[in-house]
C-alpha positions as CSV (number, residue, x, y, z in Angstrom):
1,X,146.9,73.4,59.3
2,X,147.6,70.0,59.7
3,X,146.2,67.2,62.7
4,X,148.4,68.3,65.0
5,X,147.2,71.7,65.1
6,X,143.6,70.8,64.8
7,X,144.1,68.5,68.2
8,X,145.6,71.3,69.9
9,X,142.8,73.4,69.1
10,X,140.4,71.6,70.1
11,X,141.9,70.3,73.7
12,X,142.9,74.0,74.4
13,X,139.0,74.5,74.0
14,X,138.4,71.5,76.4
15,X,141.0,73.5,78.5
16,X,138.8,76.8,78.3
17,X,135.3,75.2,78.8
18,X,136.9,72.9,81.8
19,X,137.7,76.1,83.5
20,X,134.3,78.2,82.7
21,X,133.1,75.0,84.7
22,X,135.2,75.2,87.5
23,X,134.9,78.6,87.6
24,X,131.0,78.3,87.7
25,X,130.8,76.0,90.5
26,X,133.1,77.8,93.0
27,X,131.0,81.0,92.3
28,X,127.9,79.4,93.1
29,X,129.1,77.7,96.1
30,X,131.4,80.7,97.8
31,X,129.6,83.8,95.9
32,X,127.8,86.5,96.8
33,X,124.7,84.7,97.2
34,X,126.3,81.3,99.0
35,X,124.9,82.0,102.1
36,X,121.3,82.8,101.7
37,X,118.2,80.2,101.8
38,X,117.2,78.9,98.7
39,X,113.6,78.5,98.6
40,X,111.4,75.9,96.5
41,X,109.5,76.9,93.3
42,X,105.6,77.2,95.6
43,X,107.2,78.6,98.7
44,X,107.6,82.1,97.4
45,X,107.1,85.0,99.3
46,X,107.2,88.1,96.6
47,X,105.6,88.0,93.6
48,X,104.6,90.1,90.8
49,X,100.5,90.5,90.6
50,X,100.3,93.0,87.7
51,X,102.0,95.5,85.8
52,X,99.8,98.6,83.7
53,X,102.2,101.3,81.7
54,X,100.3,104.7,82.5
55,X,102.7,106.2,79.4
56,X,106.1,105.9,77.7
57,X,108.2,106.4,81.3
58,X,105.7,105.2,84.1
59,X,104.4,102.1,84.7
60,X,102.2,100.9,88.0
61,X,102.9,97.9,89.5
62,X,100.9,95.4,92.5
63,X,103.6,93.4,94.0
64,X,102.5,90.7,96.9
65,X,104.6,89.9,99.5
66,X,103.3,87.5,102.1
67,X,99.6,87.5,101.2
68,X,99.7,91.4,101.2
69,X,99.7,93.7,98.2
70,X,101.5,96.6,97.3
71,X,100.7,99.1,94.6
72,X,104.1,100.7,93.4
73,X,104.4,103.5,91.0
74,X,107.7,102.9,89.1
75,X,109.3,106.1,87.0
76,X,112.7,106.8,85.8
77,X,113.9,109.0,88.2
78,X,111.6,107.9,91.0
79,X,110.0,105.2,92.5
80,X,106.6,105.9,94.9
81,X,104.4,103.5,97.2
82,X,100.9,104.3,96.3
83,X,99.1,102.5,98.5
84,X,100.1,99.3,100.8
85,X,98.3,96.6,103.1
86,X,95.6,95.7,100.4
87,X,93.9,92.8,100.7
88,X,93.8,90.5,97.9
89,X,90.2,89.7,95.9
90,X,89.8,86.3,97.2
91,X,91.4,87.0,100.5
92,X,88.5,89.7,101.4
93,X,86.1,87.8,100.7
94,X,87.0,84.8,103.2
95,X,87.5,88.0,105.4
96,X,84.5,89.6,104.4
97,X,82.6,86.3,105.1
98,X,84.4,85.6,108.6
99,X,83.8,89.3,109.6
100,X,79.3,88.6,108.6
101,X,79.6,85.7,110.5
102,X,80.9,87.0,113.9
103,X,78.7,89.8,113.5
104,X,76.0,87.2,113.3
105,X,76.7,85.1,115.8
106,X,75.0,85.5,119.6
């Protein structure tokens, strides 16, 4: 191979990555997902809390969404609810200590 070969290697390259650019950019401004809110890194609304594996195919999960937890039971061929609405730790005890102190009060 001689120069002339190697520099039309290497600008049809250029060529290539130029277009996975382009590419790029229109698909994150007129994709799938152009038209919904993006949210800052501490305003998050869904999160995941913990995950235990009960065995090889099932694992429990306790999402929060908006200050509320959800305990899911995830599976291969099914996923379950177990229980919704709790109350975070330190969330129950500020409500714990609001409910004493109304119950207190004259």
């Amino acid at each position: 191979m001689d120069a002339a070969n190697y520099l039309r290697l290497i600008l049809a390259l250029g060529a290539v990555l130029a277009l996975i650019a382009v590419f790029a950019v229109l698909l994150r401004r007129y994709g799938p997902a152009a038209g919904l809110a993006v949210r800052r890194k501490g305003d998050k609304r869904l999160s995941v809390v913990e995950v235990m594996a009960l065995d090889a195919r099932r694992r429990l999960v306790l999402v929060r969404r908006d200050g509320v937890e959800h305990l899911l039971l995830l599976g291969i061929g099914e996923d379950r609810v177990v229980e919704t609405g709790i109350i975070p730790p330190g969330d129950f005890k500020a409500a714990l200590n609001r409910q004493e102190q109304a119950g207190s009060a004259p």
